[in-house]
MARBA-687848 format. One record per atom (N, C-alpha, C, O): residue in one letter; y, z, x. Coordinates in steps of 0.05 Angstrom, whole numbers, plus 5000, padded with zeros to 4 digits. Layout:
// residues N
AYZX;...
//
This chain:
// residues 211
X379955386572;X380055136587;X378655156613;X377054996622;X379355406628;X377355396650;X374155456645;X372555426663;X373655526627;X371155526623;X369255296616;X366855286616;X371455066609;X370754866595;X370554676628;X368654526633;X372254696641;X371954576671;X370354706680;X369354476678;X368754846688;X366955046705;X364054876689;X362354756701;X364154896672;X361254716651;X361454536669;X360154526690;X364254256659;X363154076667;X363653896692;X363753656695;X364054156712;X363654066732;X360453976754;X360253836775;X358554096740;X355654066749;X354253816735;X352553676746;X355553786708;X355953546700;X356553296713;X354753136716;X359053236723;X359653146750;X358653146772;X359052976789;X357953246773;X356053206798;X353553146794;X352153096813;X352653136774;X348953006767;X349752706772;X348452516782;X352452746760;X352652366752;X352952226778;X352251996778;X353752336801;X353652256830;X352152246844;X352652176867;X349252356833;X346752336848;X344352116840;X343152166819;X343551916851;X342051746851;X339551826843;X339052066844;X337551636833;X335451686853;X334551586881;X332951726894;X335351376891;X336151256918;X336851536937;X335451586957;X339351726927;X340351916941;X339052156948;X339452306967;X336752156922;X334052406920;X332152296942;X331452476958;X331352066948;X329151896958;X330152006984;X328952206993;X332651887001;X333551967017;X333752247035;X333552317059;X334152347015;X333652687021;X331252787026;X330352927044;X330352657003;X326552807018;X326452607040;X326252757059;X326452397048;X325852247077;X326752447100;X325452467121;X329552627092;X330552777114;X330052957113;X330353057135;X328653197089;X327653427098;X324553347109;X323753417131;X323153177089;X319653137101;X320453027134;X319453137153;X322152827137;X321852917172;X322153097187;X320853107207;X323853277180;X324753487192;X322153687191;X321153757213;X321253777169;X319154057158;X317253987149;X315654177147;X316153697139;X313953597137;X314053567106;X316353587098;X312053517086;X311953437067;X311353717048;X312753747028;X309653877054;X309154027048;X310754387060;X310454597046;X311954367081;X314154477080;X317054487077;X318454637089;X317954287057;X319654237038;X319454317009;X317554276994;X321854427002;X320954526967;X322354336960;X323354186976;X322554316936;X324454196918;X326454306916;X328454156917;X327054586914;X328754716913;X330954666940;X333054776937;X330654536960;X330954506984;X332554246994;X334054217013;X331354006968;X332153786957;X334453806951;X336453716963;X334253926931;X337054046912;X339254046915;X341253926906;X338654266938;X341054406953;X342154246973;X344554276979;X340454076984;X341853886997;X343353616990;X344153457007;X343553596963;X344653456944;X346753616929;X348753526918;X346153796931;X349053956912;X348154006885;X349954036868;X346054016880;X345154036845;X343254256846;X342654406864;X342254236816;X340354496813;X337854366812;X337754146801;X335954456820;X333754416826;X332954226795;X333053976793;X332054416772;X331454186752;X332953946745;X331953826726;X335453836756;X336953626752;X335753386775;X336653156775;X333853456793;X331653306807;X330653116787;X331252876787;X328753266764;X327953096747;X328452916729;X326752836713;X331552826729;X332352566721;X331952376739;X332152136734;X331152496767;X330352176783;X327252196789;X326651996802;X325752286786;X322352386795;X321852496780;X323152656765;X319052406781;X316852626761;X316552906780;X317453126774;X315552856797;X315053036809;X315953006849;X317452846859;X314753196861;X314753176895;X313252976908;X313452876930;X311052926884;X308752746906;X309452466903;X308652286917;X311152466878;X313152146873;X313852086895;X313451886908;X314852266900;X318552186932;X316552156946;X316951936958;X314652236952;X312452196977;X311451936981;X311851807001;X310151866959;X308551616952;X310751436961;X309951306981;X313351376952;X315351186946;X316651106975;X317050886984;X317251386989;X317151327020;X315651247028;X316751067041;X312351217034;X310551167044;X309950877034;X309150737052;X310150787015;X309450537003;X311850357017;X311650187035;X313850437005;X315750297023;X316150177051;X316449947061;X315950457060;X315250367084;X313550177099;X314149987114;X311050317091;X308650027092;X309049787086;X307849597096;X310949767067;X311449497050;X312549287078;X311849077088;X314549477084;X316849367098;X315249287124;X315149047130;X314249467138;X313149397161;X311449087163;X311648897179;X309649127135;X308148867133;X309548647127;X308348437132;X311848627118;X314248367118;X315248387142;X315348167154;X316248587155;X317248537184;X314748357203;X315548157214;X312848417205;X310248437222;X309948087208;X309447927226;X310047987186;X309447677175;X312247537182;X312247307189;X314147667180;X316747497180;X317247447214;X318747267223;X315647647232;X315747587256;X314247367276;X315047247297;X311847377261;X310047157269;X309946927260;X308446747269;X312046907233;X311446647224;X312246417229;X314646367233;X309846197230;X311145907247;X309845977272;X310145787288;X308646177282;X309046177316;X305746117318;X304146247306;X305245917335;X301945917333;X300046057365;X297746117367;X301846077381;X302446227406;X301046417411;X302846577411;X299246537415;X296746847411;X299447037433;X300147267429;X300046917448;X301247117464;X304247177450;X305147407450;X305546977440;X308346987435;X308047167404;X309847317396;X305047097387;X304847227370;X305147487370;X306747627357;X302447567394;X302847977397;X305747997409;X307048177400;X307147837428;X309447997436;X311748017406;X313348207404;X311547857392;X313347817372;X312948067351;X314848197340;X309948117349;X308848307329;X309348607342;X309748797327;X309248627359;X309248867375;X311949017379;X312349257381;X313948777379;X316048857387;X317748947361;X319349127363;X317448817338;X317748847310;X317349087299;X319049217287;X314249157305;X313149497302;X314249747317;X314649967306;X314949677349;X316249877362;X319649807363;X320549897384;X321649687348;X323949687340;X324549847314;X326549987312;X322149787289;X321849997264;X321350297277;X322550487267;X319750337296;X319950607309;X322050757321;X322150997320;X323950587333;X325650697351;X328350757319;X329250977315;X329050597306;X331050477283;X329550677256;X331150857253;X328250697246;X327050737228;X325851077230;X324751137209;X325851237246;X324851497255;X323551577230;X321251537223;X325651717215;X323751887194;X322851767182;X321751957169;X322051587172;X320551477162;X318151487173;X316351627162;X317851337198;X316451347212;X314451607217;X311951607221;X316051827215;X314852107221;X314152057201;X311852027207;X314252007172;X313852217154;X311152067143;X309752177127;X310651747156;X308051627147;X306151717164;X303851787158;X307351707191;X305051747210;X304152127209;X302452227224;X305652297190;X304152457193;X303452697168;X302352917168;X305052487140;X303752557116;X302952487098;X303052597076;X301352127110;X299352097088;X297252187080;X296352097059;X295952407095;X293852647081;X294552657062;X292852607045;X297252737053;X297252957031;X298452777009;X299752876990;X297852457012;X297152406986;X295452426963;X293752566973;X294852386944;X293652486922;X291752186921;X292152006937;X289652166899;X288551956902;X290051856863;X290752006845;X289951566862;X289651326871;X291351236904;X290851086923;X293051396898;X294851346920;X294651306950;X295851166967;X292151536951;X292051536990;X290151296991;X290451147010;X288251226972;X287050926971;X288250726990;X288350607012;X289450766958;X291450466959;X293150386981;X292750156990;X295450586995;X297250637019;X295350647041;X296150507061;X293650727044;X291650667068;X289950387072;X288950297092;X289950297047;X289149947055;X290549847056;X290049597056;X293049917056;X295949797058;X296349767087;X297149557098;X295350017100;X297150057122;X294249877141;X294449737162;X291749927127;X289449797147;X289849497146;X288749357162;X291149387130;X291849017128;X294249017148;X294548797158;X295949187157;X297349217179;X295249127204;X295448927219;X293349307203;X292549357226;X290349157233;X289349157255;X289549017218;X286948817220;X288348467227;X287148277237;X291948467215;X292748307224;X292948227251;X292148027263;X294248437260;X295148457289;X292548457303;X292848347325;X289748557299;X287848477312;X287248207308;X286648107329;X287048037287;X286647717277;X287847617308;X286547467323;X291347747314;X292147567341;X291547637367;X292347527387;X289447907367;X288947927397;X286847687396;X286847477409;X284347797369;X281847577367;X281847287376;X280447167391;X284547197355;X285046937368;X285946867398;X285346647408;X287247037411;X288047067436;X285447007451;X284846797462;X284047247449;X280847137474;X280146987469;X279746837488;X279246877442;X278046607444;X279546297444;X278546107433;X281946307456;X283946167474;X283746237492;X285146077504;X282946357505;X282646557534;X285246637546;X285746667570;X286646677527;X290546797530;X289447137534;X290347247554;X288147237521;X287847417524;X285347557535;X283947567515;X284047657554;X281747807562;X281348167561;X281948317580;X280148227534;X279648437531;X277548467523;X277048297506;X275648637526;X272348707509;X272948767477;X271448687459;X274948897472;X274849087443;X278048907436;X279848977451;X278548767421;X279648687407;X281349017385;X283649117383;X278649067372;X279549317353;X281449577373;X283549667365;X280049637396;X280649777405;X283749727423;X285249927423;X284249557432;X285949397441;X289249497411;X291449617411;X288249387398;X289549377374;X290749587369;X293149587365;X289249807368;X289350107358;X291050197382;X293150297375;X290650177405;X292650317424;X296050167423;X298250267428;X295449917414;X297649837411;X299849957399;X301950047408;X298549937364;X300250107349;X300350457350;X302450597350;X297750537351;X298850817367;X301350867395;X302951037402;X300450657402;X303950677432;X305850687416;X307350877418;X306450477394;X309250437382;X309650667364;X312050747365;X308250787350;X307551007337;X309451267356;X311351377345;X308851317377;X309851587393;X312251507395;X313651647408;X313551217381;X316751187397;X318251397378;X320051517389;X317851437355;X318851537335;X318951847349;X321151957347;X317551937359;X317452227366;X318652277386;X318652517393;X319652147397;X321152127435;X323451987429;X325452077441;X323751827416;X326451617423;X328551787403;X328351837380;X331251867426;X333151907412;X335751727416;X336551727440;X337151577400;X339851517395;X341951547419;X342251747433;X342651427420;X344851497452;X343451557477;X344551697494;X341451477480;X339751597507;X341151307529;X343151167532;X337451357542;X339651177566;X337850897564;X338050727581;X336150867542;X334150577530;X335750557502;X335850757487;X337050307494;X337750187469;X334950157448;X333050127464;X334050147425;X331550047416;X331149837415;X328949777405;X333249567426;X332249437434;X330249307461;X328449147464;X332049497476;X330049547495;X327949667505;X326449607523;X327949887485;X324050037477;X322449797469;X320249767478;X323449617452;X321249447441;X321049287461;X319149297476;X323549087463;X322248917489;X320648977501;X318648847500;X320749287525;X318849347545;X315649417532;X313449337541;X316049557509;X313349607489;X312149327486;X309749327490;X312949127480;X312748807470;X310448727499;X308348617497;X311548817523;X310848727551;X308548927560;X307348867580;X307849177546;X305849327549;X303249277531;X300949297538;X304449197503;X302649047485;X300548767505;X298048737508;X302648637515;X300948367525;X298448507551;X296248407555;X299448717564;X298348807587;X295549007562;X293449047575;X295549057551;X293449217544;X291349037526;X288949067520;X292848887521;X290948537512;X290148497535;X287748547530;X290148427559;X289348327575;X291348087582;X290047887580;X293248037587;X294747867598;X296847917621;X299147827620;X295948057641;X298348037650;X299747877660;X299347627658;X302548027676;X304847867690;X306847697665;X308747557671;X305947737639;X308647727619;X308847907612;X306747997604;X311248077611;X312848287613;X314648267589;X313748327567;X317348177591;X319248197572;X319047987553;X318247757559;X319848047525;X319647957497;X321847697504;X323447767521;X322147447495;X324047287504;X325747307474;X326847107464;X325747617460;X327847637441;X330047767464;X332447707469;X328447957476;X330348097490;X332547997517;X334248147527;
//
């Protein structure tokens, strides 16, 4: 009889592991060690199972990769539309959009790490595809500086360039912002929201009127 419990106890425990709960795990080792210094074996163990009991939820490592990364993107680009929408505003637009992007940074961390620093090592169709994902991010949010100057809400030469520093600022929140400090993430974004307008060219609006 104890031999017969000792079996199926590993048993029991496969049945308590997701794939939701696998996904999760690699989000927390690939932030931690990166994508490629993570084994599977590493996965595992941080789930309580044996390494080949992985593959009832994934084909493989570059799955969990892709699935974080897509996701993510996904989400950002519904955050980033659900924030602007209705608002016809060039300025209330970038503060709205800005502040949306640097709140997913401060809230969202590993994730965050783990797009901003291993979509290299996707495989192709994939790095394609997730990279015009992430560039329809980025061509939106220029659409509202564009429209901004030619309202004259906004005065900047480079629109593109403008753009790019934007989301690169919100980008580093992920790597600095910790939890219990002495800035809430709501208040990273707000003030981020008020640096966005200043690097558009607008100054003297400052704070997000979410915050």
């Amino acid at each position: 009889m104890a031999a017969l419990r000792a079996d199926a106890a590993p048993v029991e425990m496969r049945r308590t592991v997701t794939r939701e709960a696998v996904v999760d795990a690699a989000l927390t080792l690939f932030a931690a060690r990166g994508y490629h210094g993570t084994a599977l074996s590493q996965i595992a163990d941080s789930l309580g199972i044996r390494t080949p009991s992985l593959y009832n939820h994934m084909r493989c490592k570059h799955e969990l990769l892709e699935t974080i990364i897509e996701r993510t993107l996904d989400d950002v680009v519904t955050d980033f539309r659900a924030a602007v929408h209705g608002v016809t505003d060039p300025v209330e637009r970038l503060r709205r959009a800005t502040r949306v992007y640097a709140l997913r940074h401060a809230t969202h961390r590993r994730a965050a790490l783990v797009v901003n620093r291993d979509v290299p090592s996707l495989a192709e169709p994939a790095l394609s595809r997730l990279r015009a994902r992430r560039r329809e991010h980025e061509r939106e949010l220029r659409a509202i500086i564009v429209d901004g100057v030619e309202a004259g809400a906004f005065h900047v030469e480079s629109p593109a360039l403008a753009s790019f520093a934007i989301l690169e600022m919100c980008v580093s929140i992920a790597r600095w912002f910790r939890d219990g400090g002495e800035l809430s993430p709501d208040a990273v974004a707000d003030e981020y929201s008020g640096f966005a307008l200043q690097i558009a060219g607008c100054p003297g609006l400052h704070r997000g009127a979410d915050g």
